[in-house]
N, C-alpha and C positions, 0 to 999 in steps of 0.2 A: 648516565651510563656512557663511557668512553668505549666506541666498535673500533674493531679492527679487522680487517680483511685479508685474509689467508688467501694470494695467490697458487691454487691448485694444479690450476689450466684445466679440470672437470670440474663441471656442476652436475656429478653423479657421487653425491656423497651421500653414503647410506646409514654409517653410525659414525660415532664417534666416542672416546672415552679420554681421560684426562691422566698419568703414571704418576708414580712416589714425586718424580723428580718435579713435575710440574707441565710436563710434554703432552703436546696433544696427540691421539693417534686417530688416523682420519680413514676408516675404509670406504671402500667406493665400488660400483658395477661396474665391473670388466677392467678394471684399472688398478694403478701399483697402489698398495698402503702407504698410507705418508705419515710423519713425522713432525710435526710441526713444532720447534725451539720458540716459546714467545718471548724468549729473552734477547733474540737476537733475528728474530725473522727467518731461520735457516730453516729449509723444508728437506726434510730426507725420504728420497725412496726405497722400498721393500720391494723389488720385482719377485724373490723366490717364495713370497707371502701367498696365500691363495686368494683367489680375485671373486668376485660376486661374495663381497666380506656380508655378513650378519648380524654379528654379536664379532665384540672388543672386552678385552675383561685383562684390566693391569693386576698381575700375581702381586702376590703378598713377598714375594723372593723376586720382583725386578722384571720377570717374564710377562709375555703381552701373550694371551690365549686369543685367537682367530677365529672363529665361527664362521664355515665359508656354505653359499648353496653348492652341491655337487663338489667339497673341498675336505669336506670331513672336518676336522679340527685340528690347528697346528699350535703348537708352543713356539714362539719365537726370543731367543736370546738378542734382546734391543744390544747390548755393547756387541756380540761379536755378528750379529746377522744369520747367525745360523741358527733352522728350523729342523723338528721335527714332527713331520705331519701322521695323524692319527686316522684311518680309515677303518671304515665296513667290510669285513670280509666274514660271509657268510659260513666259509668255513670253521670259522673261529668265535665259539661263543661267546670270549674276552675279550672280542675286540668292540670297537663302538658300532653300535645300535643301528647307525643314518649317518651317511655322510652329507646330510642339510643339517647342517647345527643353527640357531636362531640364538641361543640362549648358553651364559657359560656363568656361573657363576662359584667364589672360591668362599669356602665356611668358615666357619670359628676355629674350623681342627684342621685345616688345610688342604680339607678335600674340595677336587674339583668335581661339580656338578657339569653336566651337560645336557640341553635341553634340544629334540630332534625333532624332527618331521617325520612322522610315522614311523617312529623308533622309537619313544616312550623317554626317559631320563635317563642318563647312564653318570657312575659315580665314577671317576676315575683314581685309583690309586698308582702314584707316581711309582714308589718302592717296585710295587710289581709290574709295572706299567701295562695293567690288565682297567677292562673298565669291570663294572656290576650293574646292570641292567631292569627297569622298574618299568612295567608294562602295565595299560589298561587291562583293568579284568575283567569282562561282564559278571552286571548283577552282582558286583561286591561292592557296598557303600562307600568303603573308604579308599578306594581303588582310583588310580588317577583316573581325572573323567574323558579324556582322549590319550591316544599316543602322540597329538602334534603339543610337546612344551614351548612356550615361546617365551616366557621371563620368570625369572626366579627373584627372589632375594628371602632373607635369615631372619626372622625375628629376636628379639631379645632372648628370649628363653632358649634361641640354639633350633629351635625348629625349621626347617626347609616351607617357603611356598612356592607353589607352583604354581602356575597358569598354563591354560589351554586353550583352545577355540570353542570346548563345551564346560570351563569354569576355572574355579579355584580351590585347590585342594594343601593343604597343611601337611607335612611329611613326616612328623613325628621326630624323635630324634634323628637327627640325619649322621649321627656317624653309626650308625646299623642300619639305613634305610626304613626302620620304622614304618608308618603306613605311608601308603603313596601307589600301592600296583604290586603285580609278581614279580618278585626278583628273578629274573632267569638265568643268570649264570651262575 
């Protein structure tokens, strides 16, 4: 195996994820998002990206989703650099859940999941750029078993899993949210 070492100038790298094109994107604690071209070494920064990065998740349409602690969740358009960030606002029951996102993951049908620190999973639909929100329910079996999600991924049959800090729960069809917790919005 042939390494290569990506001068960052931190060694506060927290995730990482890989785009269509072949581009590394490298989030970090307290620091800019980077970019890294391994065709050419060129490293690019994102200062307007939200910093204590989480969760990386290259869109199926070119976009790079952000999971930041205390950042909410942002969509970043990588060719022109411009974001738009998605926040907690309690007055708004469409909006997301927690602004700690850990977990972002995109389905078969092009729905964005998001996975919160005591927010429970929220779905987001682009069209109405509203989320749908899936909460622990005591005492219901099939009910996420915490509100903290921290990874997702789709099984073949199109099914959502989830992960928590107290398990692992299956989401049923995930373009209706299916089982997984109370939908609340």
């Amino acid at each position: 195996m042939e390494m290569c070492r990506v001068q960052t100038g931190c060694e506060t790298v927290s995730v990482m994820t890989v785009d269509r094109r072949g581009d590394l994107w490298i989030g970090r604690i307290d620091d800019d998002l980077l970019r890294y071209h391994p065709a050419d070494g060129r490293v690019d920064r994102f200062p307007q990206a939200a910093r204590h990065t989480l969760a990386l998740f290259a869109g199926k349409g070119g976009e790079l989703w952000i999971g930041a602690r205390g950042g909410g969740l942002t969509r970043l358009d990588p060719a022109t650099g411009h974001v738009i960030v998605y926040r907690h606002d309690p007055e708004n029951p469409a909006s997301l859940s927690s602004d700690d996102v850990p977990a972002i993951y995109e389905d078969a049908s092009g729905g964005v999941w998001v996975g919160s620190w005591n927010g429970g999973v929220n779905r987001f639909d682009p069209q109405a750029q509203a989320f749908r929100t899936f909460r622990h329910r005591t005492r219901v079996a099939d009910s996420l078993p915490a509100d903290d999600v921290t990874a997702m991924t789709e099984a073949g049959d199109g099914s959502l899993w989830l992960a928590s800090r107290r398990g692992i729960v299956g989401s049923g069809d995930p373009t209706i949210g299916g089982r997984g917790g109370e939908d609340v919005t």
